[in-house]
N, C-alpha and C positions, 0 to 999 in steps of 0.2 A: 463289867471289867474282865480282864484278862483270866482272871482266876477259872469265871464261871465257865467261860466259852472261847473258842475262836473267831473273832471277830473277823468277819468276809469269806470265811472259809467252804461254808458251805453254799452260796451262792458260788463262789469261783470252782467249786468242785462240780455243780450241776453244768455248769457252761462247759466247763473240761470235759466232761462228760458225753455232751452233746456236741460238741465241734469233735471230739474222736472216735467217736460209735466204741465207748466205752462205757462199763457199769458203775456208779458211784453208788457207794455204801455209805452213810449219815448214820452217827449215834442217837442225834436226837432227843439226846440226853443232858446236862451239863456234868462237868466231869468234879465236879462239887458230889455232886451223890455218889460218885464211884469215876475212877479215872480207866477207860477203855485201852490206857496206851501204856500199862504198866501190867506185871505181872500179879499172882493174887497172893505173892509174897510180898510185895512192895510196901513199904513203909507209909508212901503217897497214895495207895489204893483210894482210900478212903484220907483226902486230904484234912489236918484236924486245925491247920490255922492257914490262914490266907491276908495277904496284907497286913501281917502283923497283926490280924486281933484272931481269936477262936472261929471256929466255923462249928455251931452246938450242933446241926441235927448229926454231924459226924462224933463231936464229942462223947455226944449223947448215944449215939446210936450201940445196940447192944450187939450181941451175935445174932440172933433169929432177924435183925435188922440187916445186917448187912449182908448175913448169905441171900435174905430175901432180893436185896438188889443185884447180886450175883446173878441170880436165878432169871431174873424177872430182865435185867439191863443188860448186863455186862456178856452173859454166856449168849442172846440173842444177837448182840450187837457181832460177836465174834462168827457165831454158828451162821451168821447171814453172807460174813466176808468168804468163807469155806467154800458155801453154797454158791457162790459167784467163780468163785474158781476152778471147782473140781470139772472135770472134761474136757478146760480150754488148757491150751499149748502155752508151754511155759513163757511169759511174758514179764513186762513190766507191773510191779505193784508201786503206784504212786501215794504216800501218806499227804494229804493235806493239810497243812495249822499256821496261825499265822502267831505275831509277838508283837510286842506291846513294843513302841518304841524307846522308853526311857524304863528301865526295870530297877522297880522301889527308887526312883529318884534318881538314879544313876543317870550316866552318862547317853547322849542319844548314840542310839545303835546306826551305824554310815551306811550299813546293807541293808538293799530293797528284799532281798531275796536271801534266804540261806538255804543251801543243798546239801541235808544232812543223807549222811550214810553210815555202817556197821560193816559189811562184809564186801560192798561194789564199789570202792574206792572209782575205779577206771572210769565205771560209767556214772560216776560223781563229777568226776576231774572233767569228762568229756562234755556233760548239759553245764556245766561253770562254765566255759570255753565256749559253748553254745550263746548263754546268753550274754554271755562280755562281748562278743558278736552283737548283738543284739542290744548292745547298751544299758542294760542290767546291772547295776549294782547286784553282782551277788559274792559271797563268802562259804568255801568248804566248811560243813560240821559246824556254823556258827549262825545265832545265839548260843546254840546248844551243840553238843557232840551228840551224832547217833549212835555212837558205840556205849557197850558196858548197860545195854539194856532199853536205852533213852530213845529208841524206837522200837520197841516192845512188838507193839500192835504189827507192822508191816513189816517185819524182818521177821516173826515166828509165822506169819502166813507165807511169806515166801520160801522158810526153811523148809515148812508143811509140802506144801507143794511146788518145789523146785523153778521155784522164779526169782527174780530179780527184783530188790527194794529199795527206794529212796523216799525219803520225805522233804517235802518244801515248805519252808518256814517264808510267810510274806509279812512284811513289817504293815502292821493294822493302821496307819492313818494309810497307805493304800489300800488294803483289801477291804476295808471299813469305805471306801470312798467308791460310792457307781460313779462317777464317773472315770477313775482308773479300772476296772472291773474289765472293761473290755480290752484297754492297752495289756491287761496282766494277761488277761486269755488268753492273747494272742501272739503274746513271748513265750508263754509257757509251750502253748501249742508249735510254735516255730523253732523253738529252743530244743524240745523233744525230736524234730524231725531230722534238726543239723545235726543231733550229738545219736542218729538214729535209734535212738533208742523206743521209738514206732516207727 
């Protein structure tokens, strides 16, 4: 489910990857044991109910537990994104995730794509624009807002090292689906080029 992972995300990240002669970084982890995309204030760090029932190894989990996955997860998952970055020229940092299409029963979500941001509005405004070109359902900052922290992970590496961050939210019966895997690669990838942000 949604909770534990991003479903298609990391497949469409490896392909993004390879169609731009860029580096993708993979947690590898589920964000059930520890969430890589929040801070180590955050209330969510360590999520304690999912879908409405308990999630116990979190409930349960004590302090020597969870700094352990600090340690062991969360600080490697980060200290690897830094590592990719430091020496290259300030650029684009892309977040990868995708969203459950009906959230807890709710209403279905209309957007194929959402293009969350925090601080690059412009160059948010500009890849929406790009893919509505491109026939893309997409929507600014939605499911989710990037602002107020809610892209943690890619906007404190970008603050770090002086680049540019956006995340892309794909609604999971396509990123979950190979056979759209390749139509998404190749908007994303074209969508990137119109709104030049590569």
């Amino acid at each position: 489910m949604h909770w534990a992972y991003d479903l298609g995300a990391a497949e469409i990240t490896r392909r993004l990857a390879e169609r731009l002669g860029a580096v993708g970084v993979l947690a590898r982890f589920t964000r059930l044991l520890i969430d890589p995309n929040r801070t180590l204030e955050s209330d969510t760090l360590f999520r304690e109910r999912a879908d409405g029932r308990p999630v116990r190894m979190n409930v349960e989990a004590d302090a020597d537990e969870r700094l352990a996955r600090i340690s062991t997860l969360y600080d490697p998952f980060h200290g690897a994104i830094d590592e990719v970055m430091v020496g290259r020229p300030p650029g684009l940092l892309l977040s990868m995730h995708s969203f459950t299409p009906r959230y807890e029963g709710g209403a279905l979500r209309p957007m194929e794509m959402g293009v969350l941001f925090d601080r690059d509005e412009a160059e948010a405004r500009a890849l929406e624009a790009a893919f509505a070109q491109l026939n893309l359902k997409t929507a600014l900052n939605e499911p989710y807002s990037g602002r107020g922290g809610m892209m943690y992970s890619a906007q404190s590496h970008a603050d770090r090292h002086g680049w540019r961050a956006l995340e892309l939210e794909i609604r999971q019966d396509l990123s979950g689906d190979p056979e759209q895997t390749d139509r998404l690669v190749t908007a994303i990838v074209e969508g990137l080029a119109l709104s030049s942000l590569v």
